[in-house]
Backbone bond lengths (Angstrom), bond angles and torsions (degrees), N, CA, C in turn:
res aa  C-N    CA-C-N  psi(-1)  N-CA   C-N-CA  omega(-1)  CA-C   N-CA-C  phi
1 X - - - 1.453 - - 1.525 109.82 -
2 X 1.105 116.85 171.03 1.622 124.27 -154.40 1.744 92.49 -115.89
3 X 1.413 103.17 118.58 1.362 116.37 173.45 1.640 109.04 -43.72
4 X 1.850 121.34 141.62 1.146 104.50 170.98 1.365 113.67 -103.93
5 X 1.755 117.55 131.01 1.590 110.52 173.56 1.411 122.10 -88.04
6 X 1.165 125.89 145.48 1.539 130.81 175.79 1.274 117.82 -62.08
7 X 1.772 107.19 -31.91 1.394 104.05 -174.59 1.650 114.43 -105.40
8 X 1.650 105.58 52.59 1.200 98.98 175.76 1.851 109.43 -89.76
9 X 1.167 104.87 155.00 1.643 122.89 -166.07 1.816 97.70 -39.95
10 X 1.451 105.02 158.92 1.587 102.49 172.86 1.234 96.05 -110.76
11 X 1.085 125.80 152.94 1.631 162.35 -153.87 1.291 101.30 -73.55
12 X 1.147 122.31 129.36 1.520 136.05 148.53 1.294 118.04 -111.56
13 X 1.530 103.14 135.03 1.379 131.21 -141.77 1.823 88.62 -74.01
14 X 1.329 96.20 143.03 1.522 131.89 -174.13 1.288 92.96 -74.57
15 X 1.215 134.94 -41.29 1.981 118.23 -155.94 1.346 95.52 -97.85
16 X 1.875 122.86 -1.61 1.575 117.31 176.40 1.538 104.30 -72.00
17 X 1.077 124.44 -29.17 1.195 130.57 -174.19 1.485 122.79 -42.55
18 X 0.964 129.13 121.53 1.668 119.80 170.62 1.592 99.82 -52.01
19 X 1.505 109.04 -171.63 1.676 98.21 -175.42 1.779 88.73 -97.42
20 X 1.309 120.76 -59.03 1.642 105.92 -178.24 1.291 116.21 -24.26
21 X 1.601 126.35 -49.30 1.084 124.50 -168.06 1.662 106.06 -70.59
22 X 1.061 118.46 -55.90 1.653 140.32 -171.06 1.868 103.93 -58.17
23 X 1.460 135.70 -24.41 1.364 142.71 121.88 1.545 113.71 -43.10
24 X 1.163 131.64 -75.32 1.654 110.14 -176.84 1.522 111.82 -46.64
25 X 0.934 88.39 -67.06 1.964 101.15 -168.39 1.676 104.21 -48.15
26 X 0.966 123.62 -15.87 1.613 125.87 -175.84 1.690 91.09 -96.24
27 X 1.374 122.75 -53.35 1.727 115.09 -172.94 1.554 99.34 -66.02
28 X 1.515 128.21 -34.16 1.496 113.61 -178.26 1.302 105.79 -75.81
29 X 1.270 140.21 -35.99 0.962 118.00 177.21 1.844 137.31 -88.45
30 X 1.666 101.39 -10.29 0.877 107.95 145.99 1.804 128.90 -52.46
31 X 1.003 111.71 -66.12 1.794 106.58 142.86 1.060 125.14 9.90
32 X 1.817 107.60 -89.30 1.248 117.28 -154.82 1.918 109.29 -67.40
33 X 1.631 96.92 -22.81 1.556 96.21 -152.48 2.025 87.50 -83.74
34 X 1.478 102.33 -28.22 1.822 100.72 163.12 1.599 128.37 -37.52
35 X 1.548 88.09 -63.35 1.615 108.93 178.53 1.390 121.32 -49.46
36 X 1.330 113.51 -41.79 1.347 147.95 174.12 1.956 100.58 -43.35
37 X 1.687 90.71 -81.58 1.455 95.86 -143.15 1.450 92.40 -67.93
38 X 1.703 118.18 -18.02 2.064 121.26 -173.50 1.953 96.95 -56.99
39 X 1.214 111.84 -27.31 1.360 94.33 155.07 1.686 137.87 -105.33
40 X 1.228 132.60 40.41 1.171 136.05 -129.37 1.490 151.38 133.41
41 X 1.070 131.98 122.42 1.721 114.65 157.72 1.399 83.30 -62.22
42 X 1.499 85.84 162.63 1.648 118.24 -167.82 1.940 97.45 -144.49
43 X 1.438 121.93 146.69 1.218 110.76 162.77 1.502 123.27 -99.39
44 X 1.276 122.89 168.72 1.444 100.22 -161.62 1.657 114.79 -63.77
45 X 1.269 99.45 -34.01 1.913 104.92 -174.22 1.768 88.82 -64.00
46 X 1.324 146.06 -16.61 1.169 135.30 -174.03 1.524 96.40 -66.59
47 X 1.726 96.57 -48.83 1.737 89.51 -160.47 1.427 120.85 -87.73
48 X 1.066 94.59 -5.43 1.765 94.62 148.24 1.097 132.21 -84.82
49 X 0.992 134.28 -23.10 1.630 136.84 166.43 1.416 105.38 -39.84
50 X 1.456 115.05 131.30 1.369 119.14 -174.18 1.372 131.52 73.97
51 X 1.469 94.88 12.29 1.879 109.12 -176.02 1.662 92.48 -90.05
52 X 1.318 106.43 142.24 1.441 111.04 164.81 1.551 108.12 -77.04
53 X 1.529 127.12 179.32 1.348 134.23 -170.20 1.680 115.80 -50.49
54 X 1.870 109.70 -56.40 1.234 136.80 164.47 1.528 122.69 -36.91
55 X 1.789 104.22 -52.90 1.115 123.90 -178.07 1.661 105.97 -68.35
56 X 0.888 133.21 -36.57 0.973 141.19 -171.76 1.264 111.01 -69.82
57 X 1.159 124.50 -62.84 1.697 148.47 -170.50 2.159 90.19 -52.42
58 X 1.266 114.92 -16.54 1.058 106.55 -155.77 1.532 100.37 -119.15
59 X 0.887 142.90 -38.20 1.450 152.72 114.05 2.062 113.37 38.82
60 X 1.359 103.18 -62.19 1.552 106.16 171.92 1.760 110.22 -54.56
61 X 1.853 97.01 -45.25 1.777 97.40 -157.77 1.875 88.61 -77.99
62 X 1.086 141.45 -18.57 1.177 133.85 -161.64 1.358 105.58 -95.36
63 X 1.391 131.69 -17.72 1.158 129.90 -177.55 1.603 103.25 -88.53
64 X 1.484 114.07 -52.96 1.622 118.55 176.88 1.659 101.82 -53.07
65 X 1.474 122.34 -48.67 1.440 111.72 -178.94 1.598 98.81 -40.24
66 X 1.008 103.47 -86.66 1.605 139.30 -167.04 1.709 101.72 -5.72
67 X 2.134 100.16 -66.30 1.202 110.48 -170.95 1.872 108.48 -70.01
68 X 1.240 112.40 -44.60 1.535 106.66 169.10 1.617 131.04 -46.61
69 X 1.448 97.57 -25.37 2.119 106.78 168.15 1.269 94.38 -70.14
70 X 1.490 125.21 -53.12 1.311 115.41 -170.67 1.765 110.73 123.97
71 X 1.658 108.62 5.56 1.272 108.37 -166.21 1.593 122.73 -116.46
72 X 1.762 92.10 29.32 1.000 114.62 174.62 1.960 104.68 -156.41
73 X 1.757 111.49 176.53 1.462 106.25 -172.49 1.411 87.77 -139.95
74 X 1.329 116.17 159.55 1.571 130.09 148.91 1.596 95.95 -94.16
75 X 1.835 104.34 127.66 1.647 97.97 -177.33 1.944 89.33 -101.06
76 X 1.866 113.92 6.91 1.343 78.79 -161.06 1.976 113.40 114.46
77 X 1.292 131.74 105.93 1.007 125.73 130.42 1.752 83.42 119.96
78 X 1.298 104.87 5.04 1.543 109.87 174.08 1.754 103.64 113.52
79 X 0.988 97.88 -12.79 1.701 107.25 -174.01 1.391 115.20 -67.43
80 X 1.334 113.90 157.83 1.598 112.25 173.08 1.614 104.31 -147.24
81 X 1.156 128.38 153.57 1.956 129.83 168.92 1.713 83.43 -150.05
82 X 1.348 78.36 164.73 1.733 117.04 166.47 1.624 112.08 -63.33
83 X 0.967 111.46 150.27 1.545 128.33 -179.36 1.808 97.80 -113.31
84 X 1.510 123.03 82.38 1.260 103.85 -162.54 1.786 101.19 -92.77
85 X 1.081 118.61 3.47 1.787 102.15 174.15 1.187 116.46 -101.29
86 X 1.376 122.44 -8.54 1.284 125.24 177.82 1.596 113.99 -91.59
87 X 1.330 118.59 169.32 1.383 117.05 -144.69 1.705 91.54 -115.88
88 X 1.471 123.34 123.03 1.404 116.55 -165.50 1.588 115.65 -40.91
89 X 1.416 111.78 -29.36 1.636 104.22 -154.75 1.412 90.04 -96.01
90 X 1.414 135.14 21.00 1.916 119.68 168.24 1.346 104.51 -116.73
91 X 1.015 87.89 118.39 1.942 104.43 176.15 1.677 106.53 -48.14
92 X 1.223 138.77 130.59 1.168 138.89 172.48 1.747 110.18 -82.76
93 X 1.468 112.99 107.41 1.475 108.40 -162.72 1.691 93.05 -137.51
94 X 1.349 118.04 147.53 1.224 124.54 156.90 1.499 120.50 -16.54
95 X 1.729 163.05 82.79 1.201 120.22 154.02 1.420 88.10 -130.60
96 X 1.572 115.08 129.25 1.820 130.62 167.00 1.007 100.98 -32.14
97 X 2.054 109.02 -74.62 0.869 147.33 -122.68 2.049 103.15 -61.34
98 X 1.513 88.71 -60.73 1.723 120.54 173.00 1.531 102.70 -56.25
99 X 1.416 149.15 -25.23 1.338 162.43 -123.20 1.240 84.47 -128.80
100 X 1.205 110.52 -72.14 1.459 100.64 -163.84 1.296 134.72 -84.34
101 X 1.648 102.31 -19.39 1.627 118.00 144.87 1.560 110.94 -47.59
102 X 1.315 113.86 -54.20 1.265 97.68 -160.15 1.932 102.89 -82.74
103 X 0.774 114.09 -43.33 1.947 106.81 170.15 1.841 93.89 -48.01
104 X 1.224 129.87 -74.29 1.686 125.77 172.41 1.330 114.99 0.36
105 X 1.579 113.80 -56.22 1.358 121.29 -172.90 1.366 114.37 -69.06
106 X 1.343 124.75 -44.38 1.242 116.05 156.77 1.949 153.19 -22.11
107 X 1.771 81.95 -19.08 1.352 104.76 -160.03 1.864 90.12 -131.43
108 X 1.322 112.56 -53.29 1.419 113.89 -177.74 1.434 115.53 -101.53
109 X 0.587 123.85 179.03 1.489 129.75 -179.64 1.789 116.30 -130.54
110 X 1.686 113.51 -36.49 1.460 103.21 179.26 1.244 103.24 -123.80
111 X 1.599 101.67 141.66 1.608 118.55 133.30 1.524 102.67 34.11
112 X 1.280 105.10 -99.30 1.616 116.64 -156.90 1.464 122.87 -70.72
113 X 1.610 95.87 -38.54 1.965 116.09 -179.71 1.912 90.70 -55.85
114 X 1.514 110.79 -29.00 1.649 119.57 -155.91 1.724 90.75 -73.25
115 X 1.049 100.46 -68.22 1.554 122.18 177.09 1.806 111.39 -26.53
116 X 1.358 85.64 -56.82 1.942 83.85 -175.42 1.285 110.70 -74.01
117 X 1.334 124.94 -38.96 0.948 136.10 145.17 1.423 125.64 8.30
118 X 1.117 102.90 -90.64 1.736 135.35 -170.63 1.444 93.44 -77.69
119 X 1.304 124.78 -51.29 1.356 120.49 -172.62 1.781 121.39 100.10
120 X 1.645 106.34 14.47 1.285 122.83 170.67 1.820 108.95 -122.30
121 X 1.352 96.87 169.95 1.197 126.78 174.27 1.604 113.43 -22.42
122 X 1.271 110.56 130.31 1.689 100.65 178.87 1.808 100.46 -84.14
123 X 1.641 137.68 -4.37 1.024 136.28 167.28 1.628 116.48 -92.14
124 X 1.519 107.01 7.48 1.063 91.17 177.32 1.896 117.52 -119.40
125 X 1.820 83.01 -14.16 1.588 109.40 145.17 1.621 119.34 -47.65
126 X 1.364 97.97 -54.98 1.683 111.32 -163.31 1.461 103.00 -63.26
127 X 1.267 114.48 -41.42 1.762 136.11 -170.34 1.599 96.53 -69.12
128 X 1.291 115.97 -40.90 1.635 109.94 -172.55 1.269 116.52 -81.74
129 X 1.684 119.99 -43.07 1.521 124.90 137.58 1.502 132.14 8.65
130 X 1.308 89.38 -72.17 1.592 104.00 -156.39 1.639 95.69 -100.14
131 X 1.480 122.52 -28.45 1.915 109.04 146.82 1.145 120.58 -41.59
132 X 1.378 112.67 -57.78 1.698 126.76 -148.04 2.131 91.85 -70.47
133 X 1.478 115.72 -28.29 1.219 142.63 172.97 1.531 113.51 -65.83
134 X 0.863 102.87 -68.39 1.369 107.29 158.97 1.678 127.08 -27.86
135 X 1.370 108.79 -59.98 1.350 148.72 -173.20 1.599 95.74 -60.17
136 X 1.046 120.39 -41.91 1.647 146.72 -144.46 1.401 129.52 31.36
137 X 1.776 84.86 70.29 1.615 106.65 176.72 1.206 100.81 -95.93
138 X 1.027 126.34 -46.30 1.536 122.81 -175.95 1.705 110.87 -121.13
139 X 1.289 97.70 158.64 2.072 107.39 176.64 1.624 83.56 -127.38
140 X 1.373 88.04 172.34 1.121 128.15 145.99 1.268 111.90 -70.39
141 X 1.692 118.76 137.25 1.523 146.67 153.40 1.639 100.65 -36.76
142 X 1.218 105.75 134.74 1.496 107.66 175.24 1.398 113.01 -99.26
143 X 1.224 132.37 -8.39 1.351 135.88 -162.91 1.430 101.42 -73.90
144 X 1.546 122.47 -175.06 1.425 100.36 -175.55 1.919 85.08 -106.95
145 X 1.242 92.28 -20.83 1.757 84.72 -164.71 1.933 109.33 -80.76
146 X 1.204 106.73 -23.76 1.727 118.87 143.75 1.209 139.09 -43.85
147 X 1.661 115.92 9.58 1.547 119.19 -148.72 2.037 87.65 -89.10
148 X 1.576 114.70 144.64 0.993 94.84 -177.24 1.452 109.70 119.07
149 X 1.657 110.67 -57.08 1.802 121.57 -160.48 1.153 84.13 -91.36
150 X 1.494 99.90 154.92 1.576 116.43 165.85 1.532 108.13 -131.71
151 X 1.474 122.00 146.99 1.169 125.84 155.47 1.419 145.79 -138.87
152 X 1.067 122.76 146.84 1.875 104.88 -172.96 1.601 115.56 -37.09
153 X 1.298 89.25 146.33 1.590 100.04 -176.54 1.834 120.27 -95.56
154 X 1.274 102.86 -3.63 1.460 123.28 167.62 1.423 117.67 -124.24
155 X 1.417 106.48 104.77 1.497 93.36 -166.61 1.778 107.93 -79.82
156 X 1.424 117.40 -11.42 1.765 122.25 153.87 1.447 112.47 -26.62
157 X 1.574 100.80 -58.62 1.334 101.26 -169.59 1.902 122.09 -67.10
158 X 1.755 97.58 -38.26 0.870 113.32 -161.61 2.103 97.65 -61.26
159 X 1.400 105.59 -35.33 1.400 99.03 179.55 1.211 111.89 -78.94
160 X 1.622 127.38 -23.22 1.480 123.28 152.75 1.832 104.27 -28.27
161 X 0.880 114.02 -82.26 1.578 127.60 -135.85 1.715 92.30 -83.36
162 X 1.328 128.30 -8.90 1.597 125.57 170.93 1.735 89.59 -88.80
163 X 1.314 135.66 -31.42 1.178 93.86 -168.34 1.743 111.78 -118.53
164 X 1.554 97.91 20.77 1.677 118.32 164.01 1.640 108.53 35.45
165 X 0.864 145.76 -129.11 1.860 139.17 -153.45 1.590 92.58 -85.83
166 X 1.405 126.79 -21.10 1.229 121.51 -178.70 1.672 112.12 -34.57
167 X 1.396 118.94 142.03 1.221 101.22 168.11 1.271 133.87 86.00
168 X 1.582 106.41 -38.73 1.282 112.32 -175.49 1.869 111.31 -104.71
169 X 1.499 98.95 158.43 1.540 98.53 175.50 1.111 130.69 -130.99
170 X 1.365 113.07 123.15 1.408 145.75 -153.70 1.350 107.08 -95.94
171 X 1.658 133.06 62.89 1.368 124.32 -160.78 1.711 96.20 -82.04
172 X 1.330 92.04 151.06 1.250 119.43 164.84 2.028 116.10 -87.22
173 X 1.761 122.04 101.73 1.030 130.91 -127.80 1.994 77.35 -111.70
174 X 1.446 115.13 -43.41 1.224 94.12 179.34 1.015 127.94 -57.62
175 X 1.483 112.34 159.21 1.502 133.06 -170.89 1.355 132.23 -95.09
176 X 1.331 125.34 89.17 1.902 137.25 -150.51 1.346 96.84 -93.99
177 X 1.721 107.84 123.32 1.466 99.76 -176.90 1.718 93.46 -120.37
């Protein structure tokens, strides 16, 4: 991780920007905070380090963009990482419902097997389906004798979500004195 300095530049304000300028300075720093997290959570004073004045000033709107696509997380404690299975343009938002449909698929394949499953509605299965479809997390089975099954459309993800916290690391960022 990248030492943090005290005397990094102070911020110039983002809305001074003409808009040409306020487009570059948002793609470079979109960039930097990329480059950043492909190795790491990073904390925010990390990812400013090395921002010029401009860059800096711009830094708040690029991080809220960033986390609202969904291609980034607040873990908490000032920290930020990449969201690497999710697809930049889906907002990462609370839904069970979609969660557990979509882990479901992993294991089931239809509609109804999903339904008993879970222990809800096969229309409300069908309704989450054809979102999560929408979304283009899942297709339809192409086979003809498959008509009916659905399955994730990234199988990355799909081994994401079979092997759930497995694997992954969840540091604890506060500071115990």
């Amino acid at each position: 991780m990248q030492m943090i300095d005290d005397r990094q530049a102070r911020a110039h304000p983002y809305d001074a920007l003409e808009e040409r300028e306020r487009e570059e300075v948002h793609y470079a720093v979109m960039q930097h905070v990329r480059a950043a997290l492909m190795r790491g959570p990073h904390g925010v004073l990390e990812l400013r380090a090395g921002l010029e004045a401009r860059e800096a000033g711009a830094l708040p709107v690029v991080l809220t963009d960033m986390v609202q696509a969904g291609e980034i997380a607040a873990l908490g404690h000032c920290v930020y990482a990449r969201v690497p299975w999710m697809p930049a343009t889906r907002p990462v938002t609370p839904a069970p419902l979609e969660d557990l449909v979509l882990a479901g698929l992993t294991r089931h394949d239809t509609p109804r097997q999903l339904a008993e499953w879970l222990g809800v509605s096969f229309a409300a299965v069908e309704a989450t389906i054809n979102a999560l479809e929408q979304a283009g997390l899942v297709e339809e089975c192409r086979a003809k004798t498959r008509r009916g099954c659905y399955r994730l459309v990234s199988s990355r993800m799909a081994g994401h979500i079979r092997r759930g916290a497995v694997e992954r690391i969840f540091a604890d960022v506060a500071r115990h004195g």
